[in-house]
C-alpha positions in Angstrom: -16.2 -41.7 78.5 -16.3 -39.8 75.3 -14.1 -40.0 72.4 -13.7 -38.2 69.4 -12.2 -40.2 66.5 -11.8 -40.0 62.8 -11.7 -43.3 61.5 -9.7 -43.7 58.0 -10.8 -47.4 56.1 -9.5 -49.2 53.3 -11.5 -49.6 50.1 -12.2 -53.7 51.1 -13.3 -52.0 54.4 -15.7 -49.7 53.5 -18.8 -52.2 53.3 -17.8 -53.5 57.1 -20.8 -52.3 59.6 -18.8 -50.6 61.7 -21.3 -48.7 64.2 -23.0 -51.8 64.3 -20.4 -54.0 65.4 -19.2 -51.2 68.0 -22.7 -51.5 69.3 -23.4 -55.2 69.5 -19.7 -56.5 70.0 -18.6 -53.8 72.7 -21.7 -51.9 73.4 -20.4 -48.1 72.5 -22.1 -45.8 71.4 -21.5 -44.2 67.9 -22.3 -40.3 66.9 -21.4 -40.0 63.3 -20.6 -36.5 62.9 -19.3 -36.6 59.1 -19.3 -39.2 57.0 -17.5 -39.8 53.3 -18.0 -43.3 52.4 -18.6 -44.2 48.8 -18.3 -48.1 47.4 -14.5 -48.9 46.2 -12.8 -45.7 47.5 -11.6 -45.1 50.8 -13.6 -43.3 53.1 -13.6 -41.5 56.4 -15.7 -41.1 59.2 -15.9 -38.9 62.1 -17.0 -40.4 65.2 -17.8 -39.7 68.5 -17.7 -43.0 70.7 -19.3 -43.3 73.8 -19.0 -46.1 76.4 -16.9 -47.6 79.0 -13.2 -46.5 78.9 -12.1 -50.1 79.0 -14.9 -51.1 75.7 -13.7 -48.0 74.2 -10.1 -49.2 74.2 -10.6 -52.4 73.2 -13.4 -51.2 69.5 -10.3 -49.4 69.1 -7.5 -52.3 69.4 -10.5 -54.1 67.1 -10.9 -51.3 64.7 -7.5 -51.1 64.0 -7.3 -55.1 63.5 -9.5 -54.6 60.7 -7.3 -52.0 59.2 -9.0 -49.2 59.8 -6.6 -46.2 61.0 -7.6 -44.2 64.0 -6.5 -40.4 64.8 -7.7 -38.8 67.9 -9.9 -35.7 66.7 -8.2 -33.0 68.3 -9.0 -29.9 66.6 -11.7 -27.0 67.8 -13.1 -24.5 65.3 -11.5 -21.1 65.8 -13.3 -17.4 64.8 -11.5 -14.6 63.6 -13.6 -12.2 66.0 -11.3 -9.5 63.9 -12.2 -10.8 59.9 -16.1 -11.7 61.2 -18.6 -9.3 60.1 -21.1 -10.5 62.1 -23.6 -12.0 58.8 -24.9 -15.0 60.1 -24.4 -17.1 57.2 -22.6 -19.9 59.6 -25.5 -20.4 62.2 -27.9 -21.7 59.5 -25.8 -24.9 58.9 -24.5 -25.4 62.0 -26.5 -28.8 63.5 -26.0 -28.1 67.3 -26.3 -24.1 67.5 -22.7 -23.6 68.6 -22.9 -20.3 66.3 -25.6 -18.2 66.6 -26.3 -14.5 66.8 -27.2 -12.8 69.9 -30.4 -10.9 69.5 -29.6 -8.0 71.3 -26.5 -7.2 69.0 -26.5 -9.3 66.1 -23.3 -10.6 66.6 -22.5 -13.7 66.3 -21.6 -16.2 69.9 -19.6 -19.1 69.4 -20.7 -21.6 72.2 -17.4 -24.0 72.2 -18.6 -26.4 74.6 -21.6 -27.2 72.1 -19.4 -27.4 69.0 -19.1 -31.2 67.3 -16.1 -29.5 65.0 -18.5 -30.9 61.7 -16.3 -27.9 60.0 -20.1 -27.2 57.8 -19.6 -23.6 59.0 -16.1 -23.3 57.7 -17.5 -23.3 54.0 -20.3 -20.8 54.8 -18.3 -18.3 55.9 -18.3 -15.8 52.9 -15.1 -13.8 54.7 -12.8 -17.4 55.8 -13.0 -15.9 59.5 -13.7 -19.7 61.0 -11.3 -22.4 60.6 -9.9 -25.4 62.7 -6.8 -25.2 65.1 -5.0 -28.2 67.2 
């Protein structure tokens, strides 16, 4: 099973190895998808966890006994097919080619089921039409 989770820690958190532990203590899988950790400073982490349903429960019961908050990732990336002019500027940062233009039209496809919701194409976009929903 697959979830995706943003993981919030405390500053005297932020030196625990977290993917490793996840690994080695209930043997999921961690995708970092974006990461802002710096020392003393709180910092957040967007993961997708992979593993059993019942190891993924408990590395979050654990996770959250370290005092680490948990959200369920829920939102998708959304584009304005109205506000998009079509440049491209989004498919050069994106890591998984969820955007890209077709080259019979040069427009751009937005491939949901590949999207990781990293939100680097939201910045690119010189005309804001990509964002996040819920």
């Amino acid at each position: 099973m697959k979830k995706r989770v943003t993981l919030t820690f405390p500053k005297r958190s932020v030196h625990m190895p977290i993917t490793y532990r996840l690994a080695k203590d209930f043997n999921v899988a961690a995708n970092i998808i974006r990461a802002q950790v710096a020392p003393n400073q709180i910092g957040t982490l967007v993961v997708e966890l992979l593993g059993d349903i019942d190891q993924l429960d408990d590395a979050l019961d654990w996770l959250e006994q370290q005092g680490i908050s948990i959200s369920l990732a829920n939102r998708e990336i959304a584009v304005d097919e109205d506000v998009c002019v079509h440049c491209g500027l989004c498919t050069g940062v994106c890591p998984t080619q969820a955007l890209t233009l077709d080259p019979q039209t040069y427009r751009l496809t937005f491939t949901r089921s590949r999207c990781i919701v990293c939100e680097q194409c939201i910045p690119a976009c010189p005309v804001q039409a990509i964002s996040t929903n819920l």
